[in-house]
C-alpha positions in Angstrom: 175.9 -13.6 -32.8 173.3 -14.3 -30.1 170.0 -14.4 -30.7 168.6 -11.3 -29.6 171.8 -9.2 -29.3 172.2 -6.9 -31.5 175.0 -5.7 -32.7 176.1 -2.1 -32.9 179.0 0.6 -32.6 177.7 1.4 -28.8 178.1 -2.1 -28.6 181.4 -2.5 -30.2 182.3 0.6 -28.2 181.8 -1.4 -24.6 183.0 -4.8 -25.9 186.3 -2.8 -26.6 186.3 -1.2 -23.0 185.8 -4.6 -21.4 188.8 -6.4 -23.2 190.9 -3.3 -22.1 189.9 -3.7 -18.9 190.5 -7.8 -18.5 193.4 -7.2 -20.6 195.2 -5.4 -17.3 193.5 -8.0 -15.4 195.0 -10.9 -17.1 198.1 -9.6 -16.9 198.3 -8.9 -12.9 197.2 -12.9 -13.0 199.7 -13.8 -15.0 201.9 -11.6 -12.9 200.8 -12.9 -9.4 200.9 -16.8 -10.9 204.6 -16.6 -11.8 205.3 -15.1 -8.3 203.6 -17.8 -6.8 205.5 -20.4 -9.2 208.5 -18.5 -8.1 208.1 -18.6 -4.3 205.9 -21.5 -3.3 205.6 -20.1 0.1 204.3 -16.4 -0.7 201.7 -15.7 1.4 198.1 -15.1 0.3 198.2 -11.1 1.0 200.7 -11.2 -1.5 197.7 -11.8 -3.9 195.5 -9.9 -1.8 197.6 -6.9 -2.4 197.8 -6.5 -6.0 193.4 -7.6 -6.9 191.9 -4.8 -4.7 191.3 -2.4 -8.1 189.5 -5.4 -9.3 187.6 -6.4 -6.0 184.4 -3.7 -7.2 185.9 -3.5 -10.9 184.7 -6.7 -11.9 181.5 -7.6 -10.3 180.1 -3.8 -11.6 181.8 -5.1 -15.0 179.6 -8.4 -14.9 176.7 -6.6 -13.8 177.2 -4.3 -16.8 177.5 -7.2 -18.9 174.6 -9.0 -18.1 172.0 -6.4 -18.2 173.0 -5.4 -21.8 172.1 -8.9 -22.4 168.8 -9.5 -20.5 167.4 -5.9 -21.7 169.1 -6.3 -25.1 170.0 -3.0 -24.5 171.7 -1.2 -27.8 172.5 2.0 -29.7 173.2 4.7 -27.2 171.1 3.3 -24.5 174.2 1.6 -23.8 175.5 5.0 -22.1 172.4 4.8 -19.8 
């Protein structure tokens, strides 16, 4: 544990939510990588096509992330 972060079920609760979340991500990597290993010549749209869920996903998700930790948010300010 961090200094400073607490831990918490609100906490527990997000952390869960975010490895859900990267866990589809991952995947659609892993998905778009064997293509690519597949076809050397797909073009890059071919990737562009399958990210855009993640194109405002992610950064909001990071953004999320790192206020928890700056404002050591916890308990069920988390919902905020």
């Amino acid at each position: 544990e961090k200094e400073g972060i607490r831990d918490g079920l609100y906490l527990r609760a997000l952390c869960t939510g975010l490895d859900e979340v990267l866990d589809v991500y991952r995947s659609m990597v892993l998905s778009v990588e064997r293509m690519a290993l597949e076809d050397a010549t797909m073009p890059l749209t071919s990737i562009a096509a399958r990210t855009p869920d993640f194109e405002l996903l992610l950064p909001a998700l990071v953004a999320l992330t790192e206020e928890v930790e700056v404002q050591r948010v916890h308990g069920c300010k988390v919902l905020d």
